[in-house]
C-alpha positions in Angstrom: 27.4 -1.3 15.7 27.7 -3.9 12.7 30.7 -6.2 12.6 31.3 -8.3 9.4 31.8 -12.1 10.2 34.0 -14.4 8.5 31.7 -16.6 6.2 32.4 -20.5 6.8 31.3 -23.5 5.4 29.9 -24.6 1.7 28.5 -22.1 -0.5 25.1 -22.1 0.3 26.1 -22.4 4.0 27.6 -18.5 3.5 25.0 -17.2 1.8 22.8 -18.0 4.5 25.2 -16.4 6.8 25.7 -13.3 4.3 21.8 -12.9 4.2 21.4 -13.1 8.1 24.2 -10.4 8.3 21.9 -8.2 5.6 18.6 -8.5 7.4 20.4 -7.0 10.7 21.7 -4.3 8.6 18.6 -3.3 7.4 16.6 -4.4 10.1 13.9 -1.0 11.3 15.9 1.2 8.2 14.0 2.0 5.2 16.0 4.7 3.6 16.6 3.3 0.1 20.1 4.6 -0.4 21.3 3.6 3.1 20.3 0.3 2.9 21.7 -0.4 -1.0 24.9 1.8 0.7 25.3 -1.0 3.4 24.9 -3.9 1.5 27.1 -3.1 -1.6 29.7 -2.9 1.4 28.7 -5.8 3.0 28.9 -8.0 -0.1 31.9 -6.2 -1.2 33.6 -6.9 1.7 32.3 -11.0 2.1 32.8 -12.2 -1.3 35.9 -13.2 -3.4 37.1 -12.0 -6.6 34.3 -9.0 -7.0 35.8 -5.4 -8.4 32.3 -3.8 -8.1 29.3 -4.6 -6.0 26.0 -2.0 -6.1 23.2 -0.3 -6.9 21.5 1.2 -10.2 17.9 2.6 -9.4 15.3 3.0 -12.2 14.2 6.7 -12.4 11.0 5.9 -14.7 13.8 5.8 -17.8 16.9 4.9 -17.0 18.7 3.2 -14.8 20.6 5.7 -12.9 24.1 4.2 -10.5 23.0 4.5 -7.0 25.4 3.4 -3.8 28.4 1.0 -4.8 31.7 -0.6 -4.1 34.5 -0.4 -6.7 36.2 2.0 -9.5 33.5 5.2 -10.4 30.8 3.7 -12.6 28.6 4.3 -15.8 26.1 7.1 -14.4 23.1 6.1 -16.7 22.3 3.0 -18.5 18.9 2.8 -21.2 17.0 -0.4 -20.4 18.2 -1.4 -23.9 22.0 -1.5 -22.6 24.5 -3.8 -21.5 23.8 -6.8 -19.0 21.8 -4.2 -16.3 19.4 -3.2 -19.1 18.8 -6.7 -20.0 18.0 -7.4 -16.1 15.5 -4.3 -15.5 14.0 -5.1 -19.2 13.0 -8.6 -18.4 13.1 -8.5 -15.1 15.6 -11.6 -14.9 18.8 -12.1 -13.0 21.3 -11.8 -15.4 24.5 -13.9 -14.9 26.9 -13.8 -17.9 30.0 -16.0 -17.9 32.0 -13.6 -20.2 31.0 -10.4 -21.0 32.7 -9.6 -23.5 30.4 -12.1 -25.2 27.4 -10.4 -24.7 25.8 -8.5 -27.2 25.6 -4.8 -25.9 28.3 -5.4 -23.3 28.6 -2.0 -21.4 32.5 -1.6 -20.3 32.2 0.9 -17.1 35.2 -1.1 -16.4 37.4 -2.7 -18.8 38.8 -5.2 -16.0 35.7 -7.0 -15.3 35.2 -10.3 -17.2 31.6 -11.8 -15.9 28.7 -9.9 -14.1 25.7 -10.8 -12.6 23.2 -9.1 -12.3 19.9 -9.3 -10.0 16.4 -7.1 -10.9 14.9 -5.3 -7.9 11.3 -5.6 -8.4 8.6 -4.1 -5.6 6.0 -5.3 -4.3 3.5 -4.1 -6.7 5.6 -5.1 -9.5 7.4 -2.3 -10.5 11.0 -1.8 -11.5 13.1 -0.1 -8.3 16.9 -1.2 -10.5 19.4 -3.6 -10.0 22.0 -5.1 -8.0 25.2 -5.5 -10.0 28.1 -7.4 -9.3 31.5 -7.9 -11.3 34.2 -9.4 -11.3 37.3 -9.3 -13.4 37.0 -13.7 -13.3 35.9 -15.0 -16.1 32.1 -17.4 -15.4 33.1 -16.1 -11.7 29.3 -16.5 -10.4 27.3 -19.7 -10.5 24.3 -20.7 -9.2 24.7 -20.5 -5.6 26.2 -17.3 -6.2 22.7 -16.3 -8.1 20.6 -18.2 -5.6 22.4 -16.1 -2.6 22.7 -13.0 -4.3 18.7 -13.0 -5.6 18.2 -13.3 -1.6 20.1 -10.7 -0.8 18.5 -8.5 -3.4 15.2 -9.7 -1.6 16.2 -8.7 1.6 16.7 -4.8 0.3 13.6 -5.0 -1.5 11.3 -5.8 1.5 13.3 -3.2 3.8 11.8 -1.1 1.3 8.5 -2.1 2.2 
């Protein structure tokens, strides 16, 4: 049985702790949609100020909401869309300040303020999503918070494997 730890120390210092916690969730699963279940929990549950925390998976078009944390979602966003499209279209962690700035801006929900958001790419380089996280903060995530969160996204990807 899993039990969530309090994270201590400096920023990077958690995330190392949040990405231990990960790998034993995942550790000998590979079911996709149980692993991307657990960790949108897990980070749900770890970090401050989020109102959503999950999954979109790329279905060879779209990007189609997969396991999360937080109010109902958008069920399908076109690459072309909001802050996840830009992350599955160029394969860049997207980590918008404000997004109501951004052009495109999707609004599943109209209470969060900055998002970042990580692209899951496999080994062979194709597009399996993205890892979404909101929060209703305004320039909530920084770079430690892309740093640990890129990890994290790393640690689902190779439990693919």
């Amino acid at each position: 049985m899993f039990a969530a730890q309090t994270l201590a120390g400096a920023k990077p210092d958690q995330y190392a702790q949040l990405i231990d916690q990960a790998r034993a969730l995942v550790a000998g699963e590979r079911d996709r949609v149980a692993n991307a279940a657990n960790l949108s929990a897990l980070v749900y549950s770890a970090l401050p100020d989020l109102n959503w925390a999950g999954f979109y998976f790329f279905d060879g078009t779209e990007l189609v909401v997969g396991p999360f944390q937080g109010l109902p979602a958008c069920v399908r966003i076109p690459l072309d869309k909001g802050v996840c499209g830009a992350a599955a279209r160029t394969r860049q962690t997207q980590r918008i300040a404000d997004v109501h700035a951004f052009p495109g801006h999707i609004a599943c929900d109209s209470a969060s303020n900055s998002e970042l958001v990580v692209p899951l790419v496999g080994a062979d380089g194709s597009l399996v999503g993205v890892f979404d996280l909101d929060s209703p903060k305004h320039d909530r995530f920084d770079a430690d918070d892309q740093a640990g969160l890129e990890a994290v996204a790393r640690v689902f990807v190779e439990s693919l494997a």
